[in-house]
FIRO-474660 format. One line per 3 residues: their letters; for each residue y negated, x negated, z negated of C-alpha. Coordinates in Angstrom, 2 decimals. Layout:
<atoms>
a) Y:X:Z | ...
</atoms>
This chain:
<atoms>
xxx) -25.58:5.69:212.18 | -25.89:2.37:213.78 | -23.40:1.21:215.77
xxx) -21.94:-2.17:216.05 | -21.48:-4.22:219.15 | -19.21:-6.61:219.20
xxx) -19.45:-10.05:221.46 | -16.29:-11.10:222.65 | -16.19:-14.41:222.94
xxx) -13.94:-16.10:224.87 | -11.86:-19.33:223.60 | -10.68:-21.74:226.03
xxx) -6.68:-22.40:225.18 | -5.02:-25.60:225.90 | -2.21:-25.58:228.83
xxx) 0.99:-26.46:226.72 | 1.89:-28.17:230.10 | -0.94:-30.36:229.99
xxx) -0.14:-31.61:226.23 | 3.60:-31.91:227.15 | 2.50:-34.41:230.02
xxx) 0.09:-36.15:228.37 | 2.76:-36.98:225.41 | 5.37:-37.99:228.07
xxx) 3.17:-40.19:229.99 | 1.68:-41.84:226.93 | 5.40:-42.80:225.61
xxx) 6.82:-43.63:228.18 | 5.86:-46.99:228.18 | 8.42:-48.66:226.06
xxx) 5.13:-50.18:223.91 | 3.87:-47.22:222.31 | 7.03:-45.68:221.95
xxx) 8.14:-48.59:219.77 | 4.46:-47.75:218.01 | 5.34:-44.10:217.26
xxx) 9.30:-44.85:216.52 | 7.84:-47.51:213.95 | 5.09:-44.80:212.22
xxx) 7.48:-42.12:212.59 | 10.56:-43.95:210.23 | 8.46:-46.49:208.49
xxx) 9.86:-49.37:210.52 | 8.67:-52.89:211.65 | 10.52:-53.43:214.89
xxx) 8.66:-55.79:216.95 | 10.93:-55.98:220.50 | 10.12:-53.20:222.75
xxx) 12.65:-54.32:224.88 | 15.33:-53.20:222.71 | 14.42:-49.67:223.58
xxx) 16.52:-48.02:226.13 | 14.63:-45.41:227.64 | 17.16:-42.09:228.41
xxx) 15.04:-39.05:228.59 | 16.82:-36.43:230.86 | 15.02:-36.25:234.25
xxx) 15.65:-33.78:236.46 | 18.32:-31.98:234.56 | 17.83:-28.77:237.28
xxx) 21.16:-27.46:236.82 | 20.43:-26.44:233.26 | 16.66:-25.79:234.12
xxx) 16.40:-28.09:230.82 | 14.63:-31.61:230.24 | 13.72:-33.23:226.66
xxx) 10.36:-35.01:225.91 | 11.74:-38.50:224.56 | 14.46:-39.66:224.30
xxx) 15.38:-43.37:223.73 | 18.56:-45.59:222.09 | 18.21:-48.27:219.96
xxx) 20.85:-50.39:218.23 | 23.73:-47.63:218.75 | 21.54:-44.13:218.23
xxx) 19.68:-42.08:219.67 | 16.49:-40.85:219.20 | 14.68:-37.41:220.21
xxx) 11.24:-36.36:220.12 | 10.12:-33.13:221.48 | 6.51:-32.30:221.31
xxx) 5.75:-28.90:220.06 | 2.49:-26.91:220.29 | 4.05:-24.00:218.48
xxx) 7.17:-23.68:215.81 | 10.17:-23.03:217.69 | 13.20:-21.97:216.03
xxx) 15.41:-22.81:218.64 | 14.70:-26.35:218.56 | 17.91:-27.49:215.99
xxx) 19.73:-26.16:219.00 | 18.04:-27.11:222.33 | 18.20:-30.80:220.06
xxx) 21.56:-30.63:220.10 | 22.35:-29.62:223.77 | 20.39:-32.68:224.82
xxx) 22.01:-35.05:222.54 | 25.11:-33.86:223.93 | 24.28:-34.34:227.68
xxx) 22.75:-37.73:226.36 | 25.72:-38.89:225.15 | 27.57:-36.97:228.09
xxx) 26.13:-39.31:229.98 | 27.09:-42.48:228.14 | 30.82:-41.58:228.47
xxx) 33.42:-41.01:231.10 | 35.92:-38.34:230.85 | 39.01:-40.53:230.39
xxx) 37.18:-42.66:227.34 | 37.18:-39.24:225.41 | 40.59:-39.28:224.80
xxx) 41.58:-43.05:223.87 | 42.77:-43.92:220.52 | 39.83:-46.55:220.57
xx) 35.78:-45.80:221.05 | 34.64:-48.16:224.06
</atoms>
């Protein structure tokens, strides 16, 4: 009986930290982010400067920070770059729209009759 050897080969993987960065950095000139907002919903918008860059920085005291985040006209827009599929995403989406828009709005405004 002949046995078999087997190589094991060993198969560099990428440092999800690494890609994260890169993605960041690359976006977060207002440029290219109008670039992949633009290829992303099929629109033409020309004025970078209409971008309002609002990704959460150094969010420490939730130990949370999103990839992109931006407003233009009156939304908001999100992109988190994702190696592997994460089922908690729908919800760690939704926290950081929340603190986004936390962030927009004083706590008296929330309960006027009238948005401001």
């Amino acid at each position: 009986m002949k046995k078999s050897t087997q190589v094991s080969e060993k198969i560099p993987t990428a440092n999800r930290q690494y890609k994260d960065t890169v993605f960041r950095m690359l976006f977060s000139e207002k440029e290219n982010l109008l670039s992949l907002y633009n290829a992303v919903t099929g629109n033409h918008y020309q004025n970078a400067e209409a971008l309002k860059i609002v990704t959460l920085e150094n969010a420490i005291y939730m130990g949370m920070k999103n990839d992109l985040a931006f407003m233009l006209e009156t939304n908001i827009y999100l992109y988190e770059h994702q190696s592997t599929i994460n089922p908690n995403i729908p919800l760690r989406d939704l926290i950081y729209i929340g603190i986004e828009y936390q962030q927009f709005v004083n706590d008296k405004s929330l309960y006027l009759s009238k948005l401001q």
